[in-house]
N, CA, C and O atoms as CSV, one atom per row, in Angstrom:
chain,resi,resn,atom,element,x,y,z
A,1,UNK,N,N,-110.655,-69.360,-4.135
A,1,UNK,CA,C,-109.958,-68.150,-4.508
A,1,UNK,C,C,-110.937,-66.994,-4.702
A,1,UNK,O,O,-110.721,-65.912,-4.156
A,2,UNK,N,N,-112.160,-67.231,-5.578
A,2,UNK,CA,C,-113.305,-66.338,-5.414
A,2,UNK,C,C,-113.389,-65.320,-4.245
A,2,UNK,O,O,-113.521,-64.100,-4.343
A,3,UNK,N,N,-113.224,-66.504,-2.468
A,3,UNK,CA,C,-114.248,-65.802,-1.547
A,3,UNK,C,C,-112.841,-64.649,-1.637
A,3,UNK,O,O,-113.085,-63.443,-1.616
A,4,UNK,N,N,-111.303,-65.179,-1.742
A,4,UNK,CA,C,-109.970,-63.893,-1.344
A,4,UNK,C,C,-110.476,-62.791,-1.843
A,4,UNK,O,O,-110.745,-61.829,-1.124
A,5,UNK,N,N,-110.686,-62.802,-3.267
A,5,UNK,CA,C,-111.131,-62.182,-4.175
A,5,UNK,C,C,-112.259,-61.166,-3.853
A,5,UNK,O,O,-112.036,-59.979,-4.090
A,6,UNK,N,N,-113.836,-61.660,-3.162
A,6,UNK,CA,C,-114.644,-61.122,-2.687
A,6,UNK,C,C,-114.310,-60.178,-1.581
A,6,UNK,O,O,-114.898,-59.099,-1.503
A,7,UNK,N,N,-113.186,-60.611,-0.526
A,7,UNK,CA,C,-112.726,-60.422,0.527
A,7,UNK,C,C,-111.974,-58.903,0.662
A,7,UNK,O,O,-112.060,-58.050,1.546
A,8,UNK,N,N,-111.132,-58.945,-0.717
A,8,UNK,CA,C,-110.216,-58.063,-0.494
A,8,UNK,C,C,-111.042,-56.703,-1.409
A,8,UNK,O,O,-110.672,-55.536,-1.285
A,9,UNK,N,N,-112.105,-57.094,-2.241
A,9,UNK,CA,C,-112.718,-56.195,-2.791
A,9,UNK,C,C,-113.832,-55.400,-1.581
A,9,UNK,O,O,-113.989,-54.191,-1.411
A,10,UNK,N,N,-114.337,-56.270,-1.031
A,10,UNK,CA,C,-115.380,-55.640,0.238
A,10,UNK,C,C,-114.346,-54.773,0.745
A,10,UNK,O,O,-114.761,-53.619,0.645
A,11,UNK,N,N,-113.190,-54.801,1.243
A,11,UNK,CA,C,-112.655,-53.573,2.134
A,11,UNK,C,C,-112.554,-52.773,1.694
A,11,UNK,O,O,-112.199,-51.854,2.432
A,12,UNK,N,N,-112.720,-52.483,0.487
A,12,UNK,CA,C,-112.479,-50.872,-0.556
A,12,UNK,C,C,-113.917,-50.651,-0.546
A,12,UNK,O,O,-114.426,-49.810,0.194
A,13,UNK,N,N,-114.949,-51.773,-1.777
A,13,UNK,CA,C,-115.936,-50.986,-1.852
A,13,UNK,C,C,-116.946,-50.851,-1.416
A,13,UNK,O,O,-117.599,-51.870,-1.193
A,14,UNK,N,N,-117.446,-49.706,-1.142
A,14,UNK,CA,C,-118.506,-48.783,-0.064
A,14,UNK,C,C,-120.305,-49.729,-0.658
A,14,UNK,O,O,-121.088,-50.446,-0.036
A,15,UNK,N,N,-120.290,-49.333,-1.773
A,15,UNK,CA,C,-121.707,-50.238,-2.240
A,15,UNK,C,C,-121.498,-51.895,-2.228
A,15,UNK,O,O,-121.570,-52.637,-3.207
A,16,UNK,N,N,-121.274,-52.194,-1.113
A,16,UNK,CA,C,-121.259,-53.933,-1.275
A,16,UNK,C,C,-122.247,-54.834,-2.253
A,16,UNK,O,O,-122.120,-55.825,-2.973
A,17,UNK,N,N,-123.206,-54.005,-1.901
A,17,UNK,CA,C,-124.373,-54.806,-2.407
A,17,UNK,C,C,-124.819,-55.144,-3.946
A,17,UNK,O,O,-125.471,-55.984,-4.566
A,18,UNK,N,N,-124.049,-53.945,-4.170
A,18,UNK,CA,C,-124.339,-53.847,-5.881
A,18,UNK,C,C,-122.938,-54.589,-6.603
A,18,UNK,O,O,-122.737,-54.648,-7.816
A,19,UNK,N,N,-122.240,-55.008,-5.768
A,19,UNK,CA,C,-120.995,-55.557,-6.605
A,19,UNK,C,C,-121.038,-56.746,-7.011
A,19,UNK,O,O,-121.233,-57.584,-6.130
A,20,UNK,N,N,-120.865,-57.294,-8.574
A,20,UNK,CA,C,-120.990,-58.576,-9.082
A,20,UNK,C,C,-119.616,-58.992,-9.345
A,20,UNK,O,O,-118.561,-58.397,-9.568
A,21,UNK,N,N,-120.070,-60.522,-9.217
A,21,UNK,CA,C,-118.617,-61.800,-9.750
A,21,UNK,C,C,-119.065,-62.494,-10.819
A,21,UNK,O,O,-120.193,-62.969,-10.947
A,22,UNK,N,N,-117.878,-62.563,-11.832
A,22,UNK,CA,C,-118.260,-63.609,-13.251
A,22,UNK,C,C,-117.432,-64.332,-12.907
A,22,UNK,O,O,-116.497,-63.825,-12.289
A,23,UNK,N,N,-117.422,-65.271,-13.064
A,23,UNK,CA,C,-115.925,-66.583,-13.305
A,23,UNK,C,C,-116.520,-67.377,-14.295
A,23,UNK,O,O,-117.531,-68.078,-14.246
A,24,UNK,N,N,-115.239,-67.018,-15.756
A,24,UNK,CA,C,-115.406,-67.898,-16.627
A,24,UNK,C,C,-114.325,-68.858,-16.334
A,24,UNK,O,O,-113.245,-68.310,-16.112
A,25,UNK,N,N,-114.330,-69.998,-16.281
A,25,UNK,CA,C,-113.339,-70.812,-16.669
A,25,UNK,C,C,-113.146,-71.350,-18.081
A,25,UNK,O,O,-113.986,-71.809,-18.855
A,26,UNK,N,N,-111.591,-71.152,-18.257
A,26,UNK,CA,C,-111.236,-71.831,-19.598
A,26,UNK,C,C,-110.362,-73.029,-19.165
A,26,UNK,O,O,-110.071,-73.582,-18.104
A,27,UNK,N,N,-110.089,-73.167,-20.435
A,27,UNK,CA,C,-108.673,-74.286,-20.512
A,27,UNK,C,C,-107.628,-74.263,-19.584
A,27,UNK,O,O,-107.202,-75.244,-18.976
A,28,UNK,N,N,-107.272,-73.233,-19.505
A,28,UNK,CA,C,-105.937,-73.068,-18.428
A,28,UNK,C,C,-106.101,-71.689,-18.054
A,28,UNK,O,O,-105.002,-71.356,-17.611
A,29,UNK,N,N,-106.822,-70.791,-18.001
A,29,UNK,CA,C,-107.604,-69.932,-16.969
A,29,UNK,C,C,-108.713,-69.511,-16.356
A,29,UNK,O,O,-109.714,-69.466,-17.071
A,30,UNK,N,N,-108.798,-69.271,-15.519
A,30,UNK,CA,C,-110.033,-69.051,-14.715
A,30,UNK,C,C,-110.019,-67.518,-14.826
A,30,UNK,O,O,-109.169,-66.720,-14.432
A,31,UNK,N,N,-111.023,-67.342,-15.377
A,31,UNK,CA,C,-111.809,-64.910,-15.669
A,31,UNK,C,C,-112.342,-64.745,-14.297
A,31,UNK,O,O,-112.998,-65.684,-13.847
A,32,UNK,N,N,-112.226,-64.073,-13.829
A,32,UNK,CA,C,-112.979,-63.338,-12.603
A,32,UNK,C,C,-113.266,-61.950,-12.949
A,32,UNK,O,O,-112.340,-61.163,-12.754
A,33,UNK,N,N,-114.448,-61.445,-13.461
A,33,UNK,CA,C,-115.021,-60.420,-13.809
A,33,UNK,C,C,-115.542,-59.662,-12.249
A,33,UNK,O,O,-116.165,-60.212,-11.340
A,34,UNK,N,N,-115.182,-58.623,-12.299
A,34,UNK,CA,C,-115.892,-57.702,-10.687
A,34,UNK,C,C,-116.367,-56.574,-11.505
A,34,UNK,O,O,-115.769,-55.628,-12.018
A,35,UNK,N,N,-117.772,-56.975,-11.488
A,35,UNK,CA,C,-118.585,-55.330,-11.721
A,35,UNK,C,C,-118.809,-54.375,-10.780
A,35,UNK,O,O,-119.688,-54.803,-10.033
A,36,UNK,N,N,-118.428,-53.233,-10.428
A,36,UNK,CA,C,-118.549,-52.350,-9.661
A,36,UNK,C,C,-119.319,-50.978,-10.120
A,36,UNK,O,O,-119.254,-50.471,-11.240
A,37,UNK,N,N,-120.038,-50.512,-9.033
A,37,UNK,CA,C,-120.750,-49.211,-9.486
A,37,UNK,C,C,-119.861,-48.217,-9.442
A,37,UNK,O,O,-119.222,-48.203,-8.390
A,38,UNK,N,N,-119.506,-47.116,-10.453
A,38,UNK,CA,C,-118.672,-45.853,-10.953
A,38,UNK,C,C,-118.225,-45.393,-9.434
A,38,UNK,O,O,-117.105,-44.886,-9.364
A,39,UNK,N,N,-119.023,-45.523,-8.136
A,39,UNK,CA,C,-118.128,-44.667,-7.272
A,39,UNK,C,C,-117.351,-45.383,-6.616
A,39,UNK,O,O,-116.465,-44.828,-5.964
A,40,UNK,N,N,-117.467,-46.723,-6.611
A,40,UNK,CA,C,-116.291,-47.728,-5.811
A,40,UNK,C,C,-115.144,-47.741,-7.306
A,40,UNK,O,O,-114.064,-48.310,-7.144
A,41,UNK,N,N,-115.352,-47.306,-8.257
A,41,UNK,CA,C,-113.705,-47.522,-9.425
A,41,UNK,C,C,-112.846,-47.501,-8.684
A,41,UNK,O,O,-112.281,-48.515,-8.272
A,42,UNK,N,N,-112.566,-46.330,-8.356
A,42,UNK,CA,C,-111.485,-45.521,-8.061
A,42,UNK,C,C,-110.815,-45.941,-6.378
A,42,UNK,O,O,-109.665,-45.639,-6.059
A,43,UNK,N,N,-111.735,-46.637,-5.493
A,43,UNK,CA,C,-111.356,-46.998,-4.259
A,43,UNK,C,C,-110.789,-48.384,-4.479
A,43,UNK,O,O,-109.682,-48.617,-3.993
A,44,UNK,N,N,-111.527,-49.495,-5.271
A,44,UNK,CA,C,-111.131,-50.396,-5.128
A,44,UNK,C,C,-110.158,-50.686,-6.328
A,44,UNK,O,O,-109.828,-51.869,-6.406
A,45,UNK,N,N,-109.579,-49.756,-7.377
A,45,UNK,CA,C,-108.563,-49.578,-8.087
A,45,UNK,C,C,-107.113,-49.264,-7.903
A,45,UNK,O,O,-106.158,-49.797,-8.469
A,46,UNK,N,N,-107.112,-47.948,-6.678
A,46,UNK,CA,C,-106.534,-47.202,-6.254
A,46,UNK,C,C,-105.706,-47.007,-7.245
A,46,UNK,O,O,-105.431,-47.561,-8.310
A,47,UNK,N,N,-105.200,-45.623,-6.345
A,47,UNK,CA,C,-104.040,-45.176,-7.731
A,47,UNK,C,C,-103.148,-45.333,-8.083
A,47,UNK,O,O,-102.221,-45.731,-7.378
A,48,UNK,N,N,-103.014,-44.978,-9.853
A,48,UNK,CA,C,-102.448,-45.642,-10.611
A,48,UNK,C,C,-102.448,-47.540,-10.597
A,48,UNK,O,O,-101.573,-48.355,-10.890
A,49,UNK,N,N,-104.266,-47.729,-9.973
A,49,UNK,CA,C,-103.881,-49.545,-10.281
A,49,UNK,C,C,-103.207,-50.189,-9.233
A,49,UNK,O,O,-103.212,-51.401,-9.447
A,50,UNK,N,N,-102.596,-49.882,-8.130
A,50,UNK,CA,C,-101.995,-50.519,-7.131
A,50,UNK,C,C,-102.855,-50.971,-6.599
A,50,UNK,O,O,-102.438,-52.124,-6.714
A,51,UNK,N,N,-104.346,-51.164,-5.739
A,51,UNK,CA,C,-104.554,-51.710,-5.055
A,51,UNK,C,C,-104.941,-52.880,-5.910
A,51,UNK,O,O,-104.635,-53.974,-5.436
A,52,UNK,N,N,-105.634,-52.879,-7.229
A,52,UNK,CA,C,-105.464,-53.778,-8.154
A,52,UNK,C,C,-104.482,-54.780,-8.359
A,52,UNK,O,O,-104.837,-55.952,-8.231
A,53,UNK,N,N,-103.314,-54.521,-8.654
A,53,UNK,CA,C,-102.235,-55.079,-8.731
A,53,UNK,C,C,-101.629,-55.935,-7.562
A,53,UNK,O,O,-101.208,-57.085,-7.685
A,54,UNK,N,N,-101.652,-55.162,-6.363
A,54,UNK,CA,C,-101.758,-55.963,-5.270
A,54,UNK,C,C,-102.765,-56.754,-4.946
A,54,UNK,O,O,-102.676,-57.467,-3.947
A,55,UNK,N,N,-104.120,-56.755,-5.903
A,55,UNK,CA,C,-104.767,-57.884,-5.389
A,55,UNK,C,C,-104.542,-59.207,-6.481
A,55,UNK,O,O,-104.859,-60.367,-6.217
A,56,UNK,N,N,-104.096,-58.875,-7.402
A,56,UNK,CA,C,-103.608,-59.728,-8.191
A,56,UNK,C,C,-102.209,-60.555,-8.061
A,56,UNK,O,O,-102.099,-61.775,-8.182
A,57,UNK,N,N,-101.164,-59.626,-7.787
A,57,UNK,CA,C,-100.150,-60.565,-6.583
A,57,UNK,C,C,-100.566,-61.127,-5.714
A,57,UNK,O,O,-100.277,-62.319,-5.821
A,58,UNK,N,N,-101.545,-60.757,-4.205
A,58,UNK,CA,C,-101.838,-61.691,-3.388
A,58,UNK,C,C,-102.768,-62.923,-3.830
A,58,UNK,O,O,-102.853,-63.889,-3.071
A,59,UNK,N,N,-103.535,-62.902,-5.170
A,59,UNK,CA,C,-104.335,-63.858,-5.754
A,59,UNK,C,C,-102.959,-65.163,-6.705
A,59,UNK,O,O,-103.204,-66.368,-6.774
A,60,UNK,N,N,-102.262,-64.831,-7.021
A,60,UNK,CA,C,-101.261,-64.859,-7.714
A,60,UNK,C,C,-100.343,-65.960,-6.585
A,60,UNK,O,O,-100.152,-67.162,-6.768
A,61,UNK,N,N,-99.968,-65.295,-5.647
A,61,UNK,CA,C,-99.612,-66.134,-4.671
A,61,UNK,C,C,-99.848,-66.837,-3.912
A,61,UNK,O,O,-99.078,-67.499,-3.216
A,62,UNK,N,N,-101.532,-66.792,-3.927
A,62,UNK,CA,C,-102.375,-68.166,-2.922
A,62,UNK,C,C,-102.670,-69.454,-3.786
A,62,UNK,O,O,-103.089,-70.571,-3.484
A,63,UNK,N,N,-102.189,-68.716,-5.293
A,63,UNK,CA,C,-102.964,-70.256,-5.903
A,63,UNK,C,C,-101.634,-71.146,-6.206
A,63,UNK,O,O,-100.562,-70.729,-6.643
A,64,UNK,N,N,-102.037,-72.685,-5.805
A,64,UNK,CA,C,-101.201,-73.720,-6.208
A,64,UNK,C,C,-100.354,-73.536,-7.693
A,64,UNK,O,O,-100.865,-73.010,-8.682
A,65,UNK,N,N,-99.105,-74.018,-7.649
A,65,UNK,CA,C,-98.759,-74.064,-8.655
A,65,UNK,C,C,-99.362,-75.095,-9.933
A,65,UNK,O,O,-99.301,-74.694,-11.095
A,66,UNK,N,N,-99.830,-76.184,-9.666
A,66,UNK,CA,C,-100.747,-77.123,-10.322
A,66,UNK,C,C,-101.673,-76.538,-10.815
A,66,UNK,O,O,-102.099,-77.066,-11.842
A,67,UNK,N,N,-102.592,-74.879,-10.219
A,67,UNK,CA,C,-103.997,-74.836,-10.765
A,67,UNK,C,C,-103.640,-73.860,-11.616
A,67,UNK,O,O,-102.564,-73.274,-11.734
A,68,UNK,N,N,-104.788,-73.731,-12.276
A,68,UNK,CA,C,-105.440,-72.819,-13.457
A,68,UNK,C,C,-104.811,-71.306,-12.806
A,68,UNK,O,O,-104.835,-71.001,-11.614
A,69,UNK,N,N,-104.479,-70.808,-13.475
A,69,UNK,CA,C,-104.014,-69.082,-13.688
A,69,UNK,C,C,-105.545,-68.154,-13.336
A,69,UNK,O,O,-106.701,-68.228,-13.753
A,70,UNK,N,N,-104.993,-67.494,-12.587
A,70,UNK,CA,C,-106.568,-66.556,-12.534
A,70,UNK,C,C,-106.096,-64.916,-13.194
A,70,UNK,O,O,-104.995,-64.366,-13.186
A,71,UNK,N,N,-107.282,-64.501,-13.680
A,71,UNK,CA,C,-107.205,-63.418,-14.141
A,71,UNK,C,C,-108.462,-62.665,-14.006
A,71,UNK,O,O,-109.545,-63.155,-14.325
A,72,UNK,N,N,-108.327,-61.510,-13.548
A,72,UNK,CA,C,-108.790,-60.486,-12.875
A,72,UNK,C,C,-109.845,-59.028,-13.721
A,72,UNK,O,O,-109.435,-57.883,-13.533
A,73,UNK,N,N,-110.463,-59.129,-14.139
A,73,UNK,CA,C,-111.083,-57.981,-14.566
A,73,UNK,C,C,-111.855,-57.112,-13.501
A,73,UNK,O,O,-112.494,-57.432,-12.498
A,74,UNK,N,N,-111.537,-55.779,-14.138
A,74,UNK,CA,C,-112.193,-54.889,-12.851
A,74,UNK,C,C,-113.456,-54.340,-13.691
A,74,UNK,O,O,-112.963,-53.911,-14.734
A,75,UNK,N,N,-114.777,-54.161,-13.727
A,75,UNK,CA,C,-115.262,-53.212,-15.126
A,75,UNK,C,C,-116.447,-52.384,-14.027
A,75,UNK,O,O,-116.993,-52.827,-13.016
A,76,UNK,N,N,-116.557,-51.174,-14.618
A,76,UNK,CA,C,-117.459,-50.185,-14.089
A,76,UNK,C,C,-119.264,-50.894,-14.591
A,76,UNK,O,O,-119.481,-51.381,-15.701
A,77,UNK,N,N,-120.215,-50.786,-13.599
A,77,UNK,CA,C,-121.577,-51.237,-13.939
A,77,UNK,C,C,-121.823,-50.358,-15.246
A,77,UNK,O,O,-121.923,-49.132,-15.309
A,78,UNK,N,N,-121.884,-51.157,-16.117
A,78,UNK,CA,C,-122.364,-50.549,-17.790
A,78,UNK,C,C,-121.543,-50.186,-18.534
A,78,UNK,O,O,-121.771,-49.693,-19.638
A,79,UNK,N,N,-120.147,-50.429,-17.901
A,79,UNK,CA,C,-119.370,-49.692,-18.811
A,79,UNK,C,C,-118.336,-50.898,-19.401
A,79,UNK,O,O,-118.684,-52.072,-19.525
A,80,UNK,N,N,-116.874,-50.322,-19.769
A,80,UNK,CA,C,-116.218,-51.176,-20.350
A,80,UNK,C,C,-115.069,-51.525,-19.473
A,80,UNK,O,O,-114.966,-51.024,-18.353
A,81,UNK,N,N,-114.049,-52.519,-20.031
A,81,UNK,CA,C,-112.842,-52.996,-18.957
A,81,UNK,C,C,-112.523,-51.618,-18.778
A,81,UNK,O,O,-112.358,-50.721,-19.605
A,82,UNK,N,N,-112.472,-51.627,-17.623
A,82,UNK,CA,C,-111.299,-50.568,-16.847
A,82,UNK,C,C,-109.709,-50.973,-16.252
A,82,UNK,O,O,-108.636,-50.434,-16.521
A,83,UNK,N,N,-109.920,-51.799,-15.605
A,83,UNK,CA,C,-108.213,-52.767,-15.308
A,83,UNK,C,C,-108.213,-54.144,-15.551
A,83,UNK,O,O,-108.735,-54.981,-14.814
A,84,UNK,N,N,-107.636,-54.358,-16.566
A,84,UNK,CA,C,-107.399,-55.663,-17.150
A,84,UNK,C,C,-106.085,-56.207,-17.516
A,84,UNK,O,O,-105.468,-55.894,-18.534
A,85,UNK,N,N,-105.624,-57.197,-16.455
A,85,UNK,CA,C,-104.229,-58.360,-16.762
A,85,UNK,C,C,-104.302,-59.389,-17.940
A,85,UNK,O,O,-103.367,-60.165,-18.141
């Protein structure tokens, strides 16, 4: 689910290189933290949160009903949550 995840974030943001993945796993969810540098926010957010949201429905809908729940953080490099489910 990671690489979807990696996948659908590369087509928005412009600094590939600088973009990080956390995955904490818990008990019954899996964190996926995406650090992004301040000028990809806003591309790979889109507005008002839709492209977000749609990546969280299409993440939402690839995973088995059996597995762990994923949840999605978006956060700016240094800064704080910016879009969080």
């Amino acid at each position: 689910m990671l690489d979807l995840i990696k996948y659908i974030v590369g087509q928005f943001a412009e600094d590939k290189e600088n973009v990080e993945y956390f995955v904490n796993e818990k008990e019954r969810v899996i964190e996926v933290t995406v650090v992004l540098s301040p000028s990809d926010m806003g591309k790979v957010i889109g507005k008002q949160g839709k492209i977000a949201k749609a990546m969280r429905t299409i993440v939402r809908s690839a995973t088995p009903a059996s597995s762990k729940r994923y949840v999605i953080e978006i956060r700016e490099r240094g800064g704080d949550v910016v879009d969080a489910e």
